[in-house]
C-alpha positions as CSV (number, residue, x, y, z in Angstrom):
1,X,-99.2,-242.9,89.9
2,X,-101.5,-244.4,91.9
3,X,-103.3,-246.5,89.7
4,X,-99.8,-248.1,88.5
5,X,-99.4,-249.0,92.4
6,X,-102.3,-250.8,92.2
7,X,-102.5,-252.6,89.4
8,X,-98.6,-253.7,90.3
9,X,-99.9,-254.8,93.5
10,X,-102.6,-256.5,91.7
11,X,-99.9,-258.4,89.0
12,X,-98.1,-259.5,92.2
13,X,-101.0,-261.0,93.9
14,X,-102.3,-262.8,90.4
15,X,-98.2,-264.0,90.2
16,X,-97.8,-265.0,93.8
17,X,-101.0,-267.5,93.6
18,X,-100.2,-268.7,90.3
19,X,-96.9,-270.3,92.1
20,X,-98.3,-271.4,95.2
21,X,-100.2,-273.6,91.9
22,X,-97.2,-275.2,91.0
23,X,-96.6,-277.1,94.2
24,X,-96.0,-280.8,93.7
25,X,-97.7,-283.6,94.1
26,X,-95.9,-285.2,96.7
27,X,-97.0,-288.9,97.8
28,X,-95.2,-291.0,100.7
29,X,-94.0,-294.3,99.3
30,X,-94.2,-297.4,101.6
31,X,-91.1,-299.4,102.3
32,X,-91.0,-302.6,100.4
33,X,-89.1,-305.6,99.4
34,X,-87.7,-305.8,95.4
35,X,-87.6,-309.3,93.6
36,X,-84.1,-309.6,94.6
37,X,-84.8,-309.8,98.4
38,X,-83.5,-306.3,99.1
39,X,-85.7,-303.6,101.2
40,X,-86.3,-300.3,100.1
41,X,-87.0,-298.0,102.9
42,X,-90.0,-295.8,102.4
43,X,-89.8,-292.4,100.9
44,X,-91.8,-289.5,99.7
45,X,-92.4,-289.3,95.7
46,X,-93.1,-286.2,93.5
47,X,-96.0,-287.6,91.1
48,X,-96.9,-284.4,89.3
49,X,-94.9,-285.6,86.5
50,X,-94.2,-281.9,85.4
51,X,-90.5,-281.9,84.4
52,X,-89.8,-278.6,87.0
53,X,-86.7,-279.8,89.5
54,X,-86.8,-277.4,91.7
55,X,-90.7,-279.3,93.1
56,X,-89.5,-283.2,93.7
57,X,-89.3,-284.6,96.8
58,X,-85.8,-284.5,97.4
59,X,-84.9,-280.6,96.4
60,X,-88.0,-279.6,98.7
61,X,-86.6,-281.8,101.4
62,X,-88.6,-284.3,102.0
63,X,-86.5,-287.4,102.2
64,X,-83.9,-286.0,104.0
């Protein structure tokens, strides 16, 4: 019995660090002007570029 606690405390460690890995890669975006003449304010941008919506910018709430 004890050996099963461990080695579920172990699987638990291993699984908590794998998804502190899967943070994104999140970049601040200057404020800028487009061709048109209008100003986009700056913002923070998720570049990871890994499809998962639950790491962008916005869900984690960074531009808000």
């Amino acid at each position: 019995m004890r050996n099963l606690l461990i080695i579920a405390a172990m699987l638990m460690v291993c699984w908590s660090s794998t998804r502190d890995l899967q943070v994104a890669d999140i970049k601040w975006v200057d404020g800028y002007y487009t061709r048109s003449g209008q100003y986009r304010s700056g913002h923070y941008r998720d570049t990871s570029n890994d499809g998962y919506q639950y790491n962008n910018a916005n869900y984690l709430g960074y531009n808000d």
